[in-house]
Structures are given as structure tokens and as C-alpha cells.
N, C-alpha and C positions, 0 to 999 in steps of 0.2 A: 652185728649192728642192725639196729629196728629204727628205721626212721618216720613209724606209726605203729597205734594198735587200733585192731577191731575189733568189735566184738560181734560175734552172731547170736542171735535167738532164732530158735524157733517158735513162729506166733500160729495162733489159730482161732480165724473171724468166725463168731459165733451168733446165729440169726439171733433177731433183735427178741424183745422180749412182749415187746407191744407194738403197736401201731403208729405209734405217736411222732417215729423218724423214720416212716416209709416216704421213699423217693420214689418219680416216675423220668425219665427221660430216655429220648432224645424229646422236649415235648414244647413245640411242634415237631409230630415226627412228617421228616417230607423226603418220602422214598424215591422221590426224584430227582434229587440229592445225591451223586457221585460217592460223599461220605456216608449217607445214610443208607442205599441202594440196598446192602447185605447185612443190617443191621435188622437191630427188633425194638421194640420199645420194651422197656425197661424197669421192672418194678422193685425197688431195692430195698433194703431193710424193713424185712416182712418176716412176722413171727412164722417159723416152721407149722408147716399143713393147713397155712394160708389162703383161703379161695378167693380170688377175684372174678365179680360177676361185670363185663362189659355191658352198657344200656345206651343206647343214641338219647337223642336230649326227648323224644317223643317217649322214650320208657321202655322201650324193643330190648328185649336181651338180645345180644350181637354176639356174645360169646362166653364160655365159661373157662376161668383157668385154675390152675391150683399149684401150690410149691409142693410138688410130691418128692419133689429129693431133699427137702428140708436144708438147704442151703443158702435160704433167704433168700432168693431173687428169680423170678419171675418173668417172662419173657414173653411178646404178643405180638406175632407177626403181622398185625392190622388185617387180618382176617376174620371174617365171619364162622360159623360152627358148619358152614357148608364148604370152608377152602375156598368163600372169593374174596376179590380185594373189597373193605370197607371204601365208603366216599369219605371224599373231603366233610369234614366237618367236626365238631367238637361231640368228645364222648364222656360218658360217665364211669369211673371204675367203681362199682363197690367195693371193700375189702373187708372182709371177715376174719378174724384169726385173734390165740389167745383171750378170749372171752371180751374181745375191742372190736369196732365197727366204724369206718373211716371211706370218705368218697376223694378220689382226687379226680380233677379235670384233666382229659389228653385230648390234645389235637391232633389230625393227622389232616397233612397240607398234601393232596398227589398234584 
């Protein structure tokens, strides 16, 4: 006697195809923040071999990223390309990928 059925699939999320539903969060990111402490900021549905170039609002590249494992999502410690912490303040992300070109806004609050 079956007092339910299920069913399983197997699914498999496949990076985006463009640019056009790329997400950024935690954003404000504020690592001083208990929940946010061990976390990253977050760059989501990003076409595979995706580069993201960080720039402060003065135009400074701050850092360079890229989806090398092609799994759409992207990850930024809020550090600079020397391993220190960025300051408070609002940043620029370029994003390049799939022949599309997209800026999003991140904050990071310390």
C-alpha cells in the first residue's frame, strides 16, 4: 500500500546564455556582518568564460575576475589584485561574456 508517489529527475543548471539575468548579491555586501563574515559577493547567471573587471567609481581597476570553471557564477572576496581589503564604498563591475557587455553596481559596507 503507497500512500504517495514521487517522482525524481535528474536536472542540470546550465550557465546562462547572455548577460541579460546576471545577478550580483549579498549587495550591500557588509563583512561585518556575522552572516556575511565567510561569505563572497556573488556574481550569478553569467555566460561561461565570463570576465568581470572591478573599477572604484574614480575608474581604478580594483580587480580582475573570470568564470574559469564555466559554471556561471563568480565569486569576489572584496579584495583588491594585491589581497587587501577594498573600502567602504560603491563599485563598478564590468562584465564581458558571450559577445554582451553589462555594468552592475556593488557596495561593500565594512
Amino acid at each position: 500500500q503507497v500512500s504517495h508517489l514521487t517522482k525524481f529527475a535528474v536536472a542540470i543548471a546550465a550557465p546562462a546564455s547572455n548577460l541579460g539575468s546576471a545577478t550580483v548579491y549579498p549587495n550591500p555586501f557588509r563583512p561585518s556582518l556575522t552572516a556575511q563574515r565567510n561569505q563572497a559577493i556573488t556574481f550569478d547567471n553569467v555566460p561561461a568564460n565570463t570576465t568581470i573587471k572591478i573599477f572604484t567609481l574614480a575608474g581604478d581597476l580594483v580587480r580582475e575576475l573570470s568564470d574559469s570553471d564555466a559554471d556561471g557564477i563568480v565569486g569576489w572576496d572584496a579584495k583588491n589584485g594585491n589581497g587587501e581589503e577594498v573600502a567602504s564604498g560603491v563599485y563598478f563591475a564590468l562584465l564581458k561574456g558571450a559577445g554582451d557587455t553589462r555594468t552592475l553596481k556593488v557596495a561593500v559596507q565594512r
